[in-house]
N, C-alpha and C positions, 0 to 999 in steps of 0.2 A: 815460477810460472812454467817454464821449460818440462820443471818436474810432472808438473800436474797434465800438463798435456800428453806426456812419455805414458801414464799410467792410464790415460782412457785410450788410449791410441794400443794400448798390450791388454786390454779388457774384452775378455770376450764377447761376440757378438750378442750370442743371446744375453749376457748379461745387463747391454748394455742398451737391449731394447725394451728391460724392463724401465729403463728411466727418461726414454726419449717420450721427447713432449709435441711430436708432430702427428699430422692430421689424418695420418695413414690407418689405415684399420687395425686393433691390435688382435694380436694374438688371441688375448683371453678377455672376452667380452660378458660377462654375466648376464646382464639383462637379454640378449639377444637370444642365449643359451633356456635361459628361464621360458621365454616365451613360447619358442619352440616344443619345449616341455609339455607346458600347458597348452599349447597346439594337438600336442600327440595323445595326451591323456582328452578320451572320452568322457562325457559326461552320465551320469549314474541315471539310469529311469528315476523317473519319481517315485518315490514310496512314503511308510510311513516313518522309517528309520533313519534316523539323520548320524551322518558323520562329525563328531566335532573336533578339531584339531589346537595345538596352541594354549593348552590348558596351564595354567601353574602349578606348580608341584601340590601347593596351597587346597587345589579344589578338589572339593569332597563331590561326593554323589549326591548327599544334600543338595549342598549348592550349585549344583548344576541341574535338579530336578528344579531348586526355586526362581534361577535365573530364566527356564526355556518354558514354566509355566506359565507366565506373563501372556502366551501367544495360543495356548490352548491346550486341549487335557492330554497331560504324558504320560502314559502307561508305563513306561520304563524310565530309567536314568541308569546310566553306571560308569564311574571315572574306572580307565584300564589301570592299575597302579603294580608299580614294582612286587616279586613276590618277595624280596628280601628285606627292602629299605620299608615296604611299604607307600611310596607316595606318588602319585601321579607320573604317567609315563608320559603324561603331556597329550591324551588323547582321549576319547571316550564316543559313549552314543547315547540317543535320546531318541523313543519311542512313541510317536505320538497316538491317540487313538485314528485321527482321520490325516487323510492327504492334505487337506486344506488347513488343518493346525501348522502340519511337517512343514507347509511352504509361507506360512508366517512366521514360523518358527527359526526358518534359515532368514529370512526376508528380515527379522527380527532382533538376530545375533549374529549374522555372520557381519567380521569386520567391527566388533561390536569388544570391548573391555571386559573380563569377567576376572574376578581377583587381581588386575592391576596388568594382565595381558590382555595383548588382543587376540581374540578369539575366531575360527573360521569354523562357518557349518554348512556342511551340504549332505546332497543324499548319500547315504551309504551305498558303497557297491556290494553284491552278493559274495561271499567266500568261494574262490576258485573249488571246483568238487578235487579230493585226493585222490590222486593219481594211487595205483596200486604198489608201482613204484619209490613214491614218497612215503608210503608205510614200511615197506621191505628193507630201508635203508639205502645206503648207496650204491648205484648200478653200477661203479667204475668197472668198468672191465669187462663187465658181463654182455653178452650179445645173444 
């Protein structure tokens, strides 16, 4: 018994507030972290391109064209997929013809199962424009 006390008693602090069980705020709080997150991320205008995230390696572009047609006509579908492996990088997008498709379309799947994931959709944001700089390679040093 002696022992055991000897050894949390020479444990380091931080070690040892990974395992305390009291009411105090900890260190590393996840959810509170997350929310703030999505506090700080804006939300995308509405368009007709939707973002989908959460995909299974599994899903094809087919199946992501037959899943988000259910909600109205998609001009587009395209799972992002590895250039090596080939399989889903777990992301994609979907094209609707009209805005009022795009927002049944999220309303419809997002939070919604598609090959055995859950799946999120929302509007895509537009591609940040290239800097001149991001073409030219790395500016270290240069002024």
């Amino acid at each position: 018994m002696m022992a055991l006390r000897a050894a949390t008693v020479a444990a380091p602090r931080g070690f040892s507030r990974l395992f305390c069980t009291s009411s105090t705020p900890s260190f590393f709080s996840p959810p509170a972290v997350a929310a703030a997150a999505a506090q700080q991320r804006e939300k995308a205008e509405p368009s007709t391109n939707l973002f989908v995230s959460g995909l299974s390696k599994r899903t094809t572009t087919e199946g992501l064209r037959e899943a988000f047609s259910k909600f109205g006509e998609v001009v587009q579908a395209r799972v992002v997929a590895d250039r090596v492996s080939g399989y889903s990088k777990g992301f994609g997008f979907v094209k609707y013809a009209t805005l009022e498709d795009a927002a049944k379309g999220i309303e419809g799947m997002d939070g919604k199962y598609l090959d055995g994931w859950v799946i999120f959709a929302e509007y895509a944001r537009p591609r940040p424009p290239l800097s001149q700089e991001n073409n030219m390679g790395s500016s270290y040093g240069r002024q």
